[in-house]
C-alpha positions in Angstrom: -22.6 -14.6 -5.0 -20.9 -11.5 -4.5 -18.6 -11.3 -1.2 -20.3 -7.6 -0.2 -23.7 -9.1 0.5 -22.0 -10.5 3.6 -22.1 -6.5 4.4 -25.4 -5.9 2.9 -27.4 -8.5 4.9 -28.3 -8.2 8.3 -26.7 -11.6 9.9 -28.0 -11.6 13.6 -24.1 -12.9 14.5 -21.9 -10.9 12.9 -21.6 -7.3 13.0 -20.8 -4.8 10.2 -17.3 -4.7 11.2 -16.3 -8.4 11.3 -18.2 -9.4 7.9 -15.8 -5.9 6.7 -12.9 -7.9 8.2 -14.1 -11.2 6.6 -14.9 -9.9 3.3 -11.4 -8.2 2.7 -10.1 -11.7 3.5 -11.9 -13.5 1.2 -10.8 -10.7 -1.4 -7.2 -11.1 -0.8 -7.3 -15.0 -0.9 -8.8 -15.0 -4.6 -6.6 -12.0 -5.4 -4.0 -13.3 -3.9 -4.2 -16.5 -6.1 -4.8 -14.3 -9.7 -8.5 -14.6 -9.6 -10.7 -11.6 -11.0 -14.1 -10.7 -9.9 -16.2 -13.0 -12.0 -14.4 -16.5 -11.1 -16.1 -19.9 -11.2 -16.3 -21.7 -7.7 -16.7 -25.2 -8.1 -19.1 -26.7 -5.7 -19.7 -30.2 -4.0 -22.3 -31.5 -1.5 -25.6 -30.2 -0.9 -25.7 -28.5 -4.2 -23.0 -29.6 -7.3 -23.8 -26.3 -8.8 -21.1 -24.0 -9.9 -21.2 -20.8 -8.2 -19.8 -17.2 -9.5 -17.9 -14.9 -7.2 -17.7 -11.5 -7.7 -16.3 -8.5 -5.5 -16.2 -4.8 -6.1 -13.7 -4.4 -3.1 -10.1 -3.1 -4.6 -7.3 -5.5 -3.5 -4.7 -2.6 -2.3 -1.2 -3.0 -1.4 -2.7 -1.9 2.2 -5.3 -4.6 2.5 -2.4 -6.7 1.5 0.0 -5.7 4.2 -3.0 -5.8 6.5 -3.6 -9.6 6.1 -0.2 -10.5 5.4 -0.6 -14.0 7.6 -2.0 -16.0 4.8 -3.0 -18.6 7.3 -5.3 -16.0 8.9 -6.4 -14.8 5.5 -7.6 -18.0 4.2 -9.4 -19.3 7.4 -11.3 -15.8 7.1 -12.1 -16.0 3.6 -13.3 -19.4 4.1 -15.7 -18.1 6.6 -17.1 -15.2 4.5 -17.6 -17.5 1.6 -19.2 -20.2 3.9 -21.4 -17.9 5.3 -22.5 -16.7 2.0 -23.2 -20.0 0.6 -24.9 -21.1 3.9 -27.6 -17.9 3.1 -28.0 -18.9 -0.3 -28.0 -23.2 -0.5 -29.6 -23.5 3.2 -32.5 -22.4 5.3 -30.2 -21.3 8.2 -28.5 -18.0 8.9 -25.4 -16.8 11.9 -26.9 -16.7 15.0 -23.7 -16.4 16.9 -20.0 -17.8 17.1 -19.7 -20.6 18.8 -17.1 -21.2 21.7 -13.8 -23.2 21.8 -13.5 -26.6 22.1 -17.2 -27.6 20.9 -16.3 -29.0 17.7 -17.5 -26.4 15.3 -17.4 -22.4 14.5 -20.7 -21.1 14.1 -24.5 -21.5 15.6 -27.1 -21.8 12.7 -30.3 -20.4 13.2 -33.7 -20.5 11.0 -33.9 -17.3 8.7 -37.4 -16.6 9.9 -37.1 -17.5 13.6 -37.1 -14.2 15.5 -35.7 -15.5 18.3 -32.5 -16.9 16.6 -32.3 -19.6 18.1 -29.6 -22.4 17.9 -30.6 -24.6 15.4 -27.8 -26.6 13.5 -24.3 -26.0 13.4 -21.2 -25.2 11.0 -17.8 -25.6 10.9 -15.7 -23.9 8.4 -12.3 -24.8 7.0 -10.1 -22.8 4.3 -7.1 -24.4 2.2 -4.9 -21.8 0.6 -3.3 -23.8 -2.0 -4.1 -27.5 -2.2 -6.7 -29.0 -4.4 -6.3 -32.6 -3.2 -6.1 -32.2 0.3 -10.3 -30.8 0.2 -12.0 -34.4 0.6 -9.3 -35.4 3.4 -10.4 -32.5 5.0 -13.8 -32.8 5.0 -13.6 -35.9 6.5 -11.4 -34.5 9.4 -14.0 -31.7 10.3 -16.6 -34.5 10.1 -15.0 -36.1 12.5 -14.3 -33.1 14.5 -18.2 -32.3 15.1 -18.9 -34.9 16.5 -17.8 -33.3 19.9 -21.3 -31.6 19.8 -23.1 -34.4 18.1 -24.7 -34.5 21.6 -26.7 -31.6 20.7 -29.0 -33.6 18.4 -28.6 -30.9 15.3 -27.6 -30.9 12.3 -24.1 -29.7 11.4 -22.7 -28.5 8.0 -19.2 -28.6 7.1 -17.9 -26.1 4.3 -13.6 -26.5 3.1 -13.2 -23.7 0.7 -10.0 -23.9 -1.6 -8.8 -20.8 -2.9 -6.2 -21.8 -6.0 -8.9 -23.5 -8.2 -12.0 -21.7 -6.3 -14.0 -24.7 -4.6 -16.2 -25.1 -1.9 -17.1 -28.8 -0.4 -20.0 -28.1 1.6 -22.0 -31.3 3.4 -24.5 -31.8 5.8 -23.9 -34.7 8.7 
């Protein structure tokens, strides 16, 4: 997967400028943690395959100082590699961001629904630096969703961990 295509494809719910904003994020957070273009995301759930990430985007002192809140970057470069892996390992694409307080970030949509409309859900989570705390937080977001389990969809929760690239990405 390359972080780009989050630029390249045309994602009903994000515009050109936020997956800009949410690619540079996901750039700093692996460059931020000595990764190179080319790195080995581990990945558990609905597909155990190993994923490669690459970027062509220059890490620069500037995108640095721009995203200096690490907190910030990291929940942003969760989402751009969620979104990515939600394209490639699922049927779904963004349809819109969802509002506070419903349990969960985006609105899933079918790829080849022209009408976009809401058809499962995700809820993204991003961990800097902490290889152990992944599964605890899985289960927390699982947890969390269930304020819109009312809807009757599915929902898919993605924790992304930066340090040793990982992404825990389940269906409920």
């Amino acid at each position: 997967m390359r972080v780009e295509e989050i630029l390249i494809d045309n994602i009903p719910g994000i515009s050109k400028g936020t997956a800009s904003f949410l690619c540079e994020n996901a750039v700093v957070c692996l460059s931020r943690q000595k990764h190179h273009s080319g790195v080995e995301m581990k990945c558990h759930g609905i597909n155990d395959q190993p994923e490669v990430i690459e970027w062509v985007t220059l890490y620069t002192d500037q995108m640095n100082r721009s995203h200096n809140d690490q907190e910030v970057a990291t929940e942003y470069g969760a989402v751009c590699i969620s979104i990515l892996y939600a394209l490639h390992h699922t049927d779904y694409t963004i349809v819109q961001r969802s509002r506070k307080k419903t349990g969960f970030d985006y609105w899933l949509g079918n790829k080849n629904d022209i009408l976009f409309q809401n058809a499962a859900r995700l809820e993204v989570s991003g961990i800097f630096d902490g290889e152990k705390m992944v599964q605890a937080r899985v289960q927390q977001k699982l947890k969390q969703v269930g304020k819109s389990d009312n809807t009757g969809l599915q929902a898919y929760i993605s924790v992304v961990e930066f340090s040793q690239p990982s992404i825990s990405f389940v269906k409920k």
